[in-house]
C-alpha positions in Angstrom: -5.5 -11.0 69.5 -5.7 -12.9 66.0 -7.8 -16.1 68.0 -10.1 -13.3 68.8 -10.3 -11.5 66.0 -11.0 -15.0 64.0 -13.4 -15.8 66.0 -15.5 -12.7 66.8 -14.8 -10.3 63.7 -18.9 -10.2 62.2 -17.7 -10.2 58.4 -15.3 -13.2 59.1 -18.5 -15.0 60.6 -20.7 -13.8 57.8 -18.5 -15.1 55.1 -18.0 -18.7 56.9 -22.1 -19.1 57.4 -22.5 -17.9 53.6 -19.6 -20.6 52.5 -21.7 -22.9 54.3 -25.1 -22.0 52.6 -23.3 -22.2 49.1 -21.7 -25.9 50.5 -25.3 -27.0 51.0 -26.6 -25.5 47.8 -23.8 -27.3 46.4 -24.7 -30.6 47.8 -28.1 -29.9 46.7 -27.1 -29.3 43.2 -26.2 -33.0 43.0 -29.6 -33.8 42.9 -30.8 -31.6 40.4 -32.0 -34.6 38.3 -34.2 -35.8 41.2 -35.8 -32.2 41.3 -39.1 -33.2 39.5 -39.2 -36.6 40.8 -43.0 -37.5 42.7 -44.3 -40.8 44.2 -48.0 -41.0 45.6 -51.0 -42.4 45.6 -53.0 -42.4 42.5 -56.9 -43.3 42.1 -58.5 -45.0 38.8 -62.6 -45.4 38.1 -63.3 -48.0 35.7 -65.9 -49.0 36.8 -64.7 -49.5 40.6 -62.3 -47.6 42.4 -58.8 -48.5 42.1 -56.1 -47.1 43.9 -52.1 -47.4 43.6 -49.2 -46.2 44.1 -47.7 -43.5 41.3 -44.0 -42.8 40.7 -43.0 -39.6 38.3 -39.5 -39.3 37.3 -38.0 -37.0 35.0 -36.7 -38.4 32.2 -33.0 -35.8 31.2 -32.4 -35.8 27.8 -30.7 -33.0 27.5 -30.0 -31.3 30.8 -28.5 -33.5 33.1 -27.7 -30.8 35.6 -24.2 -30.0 34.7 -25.0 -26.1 34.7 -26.4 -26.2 38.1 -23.5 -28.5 39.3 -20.8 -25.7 38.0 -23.0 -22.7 39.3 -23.4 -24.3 42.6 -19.6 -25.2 42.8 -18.0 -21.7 41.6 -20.2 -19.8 44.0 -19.0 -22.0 46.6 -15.1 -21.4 45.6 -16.0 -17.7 45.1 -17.3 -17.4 48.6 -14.1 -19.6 49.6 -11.8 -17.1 48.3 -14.0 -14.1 50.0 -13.7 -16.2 53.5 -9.5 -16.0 52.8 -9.6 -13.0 51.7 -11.2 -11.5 54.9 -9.1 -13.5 57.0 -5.9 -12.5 55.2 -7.2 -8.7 55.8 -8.2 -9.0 59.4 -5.2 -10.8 60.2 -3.5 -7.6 58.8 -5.1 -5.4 60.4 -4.9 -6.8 64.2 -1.0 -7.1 63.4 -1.3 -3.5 62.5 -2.8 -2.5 65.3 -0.6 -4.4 67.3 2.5 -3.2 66.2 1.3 0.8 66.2 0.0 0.0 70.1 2.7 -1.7 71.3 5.1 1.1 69.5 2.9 3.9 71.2 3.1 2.5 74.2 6.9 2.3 74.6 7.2 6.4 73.3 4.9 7.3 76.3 6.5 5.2 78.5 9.5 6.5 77.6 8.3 10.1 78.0 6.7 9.3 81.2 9.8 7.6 82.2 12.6 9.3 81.2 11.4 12.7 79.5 9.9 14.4 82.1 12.0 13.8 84.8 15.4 14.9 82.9 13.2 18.1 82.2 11.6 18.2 85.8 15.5 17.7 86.7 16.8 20.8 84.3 13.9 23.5 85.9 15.3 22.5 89.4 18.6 23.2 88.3 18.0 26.2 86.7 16.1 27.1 89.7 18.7 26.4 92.0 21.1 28.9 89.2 18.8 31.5 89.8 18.0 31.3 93.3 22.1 32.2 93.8 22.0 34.7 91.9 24.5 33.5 88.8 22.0 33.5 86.0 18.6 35.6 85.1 15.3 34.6 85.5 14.9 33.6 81.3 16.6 30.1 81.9 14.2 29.2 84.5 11.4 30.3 82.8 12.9 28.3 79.3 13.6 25.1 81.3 10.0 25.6 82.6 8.0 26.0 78.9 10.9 23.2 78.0 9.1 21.4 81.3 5.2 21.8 79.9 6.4 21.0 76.4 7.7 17.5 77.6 4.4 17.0 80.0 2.2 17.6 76.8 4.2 15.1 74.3 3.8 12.8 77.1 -0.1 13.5 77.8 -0.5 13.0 73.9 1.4 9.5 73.6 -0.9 8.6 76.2 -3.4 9.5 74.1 -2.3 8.3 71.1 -1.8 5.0 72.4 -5.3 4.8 74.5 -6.5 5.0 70.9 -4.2 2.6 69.2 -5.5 0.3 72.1 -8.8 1.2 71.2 -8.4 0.6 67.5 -6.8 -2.7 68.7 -9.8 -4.4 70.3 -12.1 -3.1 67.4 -9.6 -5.2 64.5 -9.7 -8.4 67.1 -13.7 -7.8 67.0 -14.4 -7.1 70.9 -12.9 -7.6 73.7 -10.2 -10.1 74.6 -10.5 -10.7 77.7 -14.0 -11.7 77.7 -13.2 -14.0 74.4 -10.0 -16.4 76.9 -12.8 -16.2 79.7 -15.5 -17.8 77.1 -12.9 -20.1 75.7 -11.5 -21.1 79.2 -15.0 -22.2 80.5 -15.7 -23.9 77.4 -12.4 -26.3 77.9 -13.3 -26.9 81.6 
C-alpha cells in the first residue's frame, strides 16, 4: 500500500515534477552571468561591405549572480522539504488507514463469526424453553431483539470496514492491484 501510494498519490507527483523544475532553474541560475551574452554576424560600410563575426558579453561589476544563485537554491530546498513533507503525511495516512481497516475487519469478522451464532444459538434455546412449556414467551422474544441487535452490529462493521477499505485505496492513490500488475509487466 505505501509503494502505491508513493507512486500514484497526485500531490506526491506534483511536488517531485515541481522539485525538478526548481533543480533546473537552479542549474540555470549558474549561468546567470552568461544571460546577456550574444555572438553573430555583424556588417560595416566604409566604403565596401564588410562583414564579421560580433561577440557581446556582459561585463559584471557588481552583480555576479549570487542573488539568483541563493533564490534559485532555497526554492529548490523549500520544494525539497514540501516533497518530504507530503511523503511523511501520505505515509501516515495509508498506515492509518491500514490499521483502522485491518482492525474493522477483525470486529466484523468476529461478529460474523462468533456473535451471531452464540445469539442464533440463545433464540433456539429459548425456543426450545418455551416450546416445553417451562418459561413464557418474553425470553424468546428477548433472545430474538438480542438476535437482530447482534445481526445489525454485524451488518454495520461490515460497513464500517467496506469504508475503511475504501478510504484505504484513496490514501495509497488508486487501486493496488492495478499498480503490482503495472509494476509486474514493467519487470518482465
Amino acid at each position: 500500500w505505501l509503494a502505491a501510494a508513493l507512486h500514484n498519490r497526485p500531490e506526491i507527483q506534483a511536488d517531485r515534477w515541481q522539485l525538478a523544475a526548481l533543480e533546473d532553474g537552479r542549474a540555470l541560475a549558474r549561468l546567470a552571468l552568461l544571460e546577456s551574452t550574444a555572438a553573430g554576424l555583424d556588417t560595416e560600410r566604409e566604403g565596401d561591405w564588410s562583414l564579421g563575426p560580433s561577440l557581446t558579453v556582459p561585463l559584471p561589476l557588481f552583480d555576479w549572480g549570487q542573488a539568483r544563485r541563493a533564490k534559485a537554491r532555497a526554492l529548490a530546498i523549500g520544494a525539497r522539504h514540501r516533497l518530504t513533507q507530503t511523503v511523511r503525511r501520505t505515509v501516515q495516512e495509508v498506515r492509518q488507514a491500514h490499521a483502522a481497516q485491518a482492525k474493522l475487519a477483525a470486529a466484523a469478522a468476529q461478529a460474523r463469526e462468533q456473535l451471531t451464532p452464540l445469539q442464533q444459538q440463545r433464540v433456539d434455546l429459548a425456543r426450545a424453553v418455551y416450546e416445553s412449556g417451562q418459561s413464557g414467551i418474553t425470553p424468546l422474544l428477548l433472545a430474538e431483539l438480542d438476535l437482530q441487535k447482534a445481526r445489525l452490529r454485524s451488518v454495520q462493521l461490515e460497513l464500517r470496514a467496506a469504508v475503511a477499505a475504501i478510504e484505504l485505496r484513496r490514501a495509497s492513490g488508486g487501486d493496488v492491484v492495478s499498480f503490482n500488475i503495472k509494476t509486474t509487466t514493467q519487470k518482465q
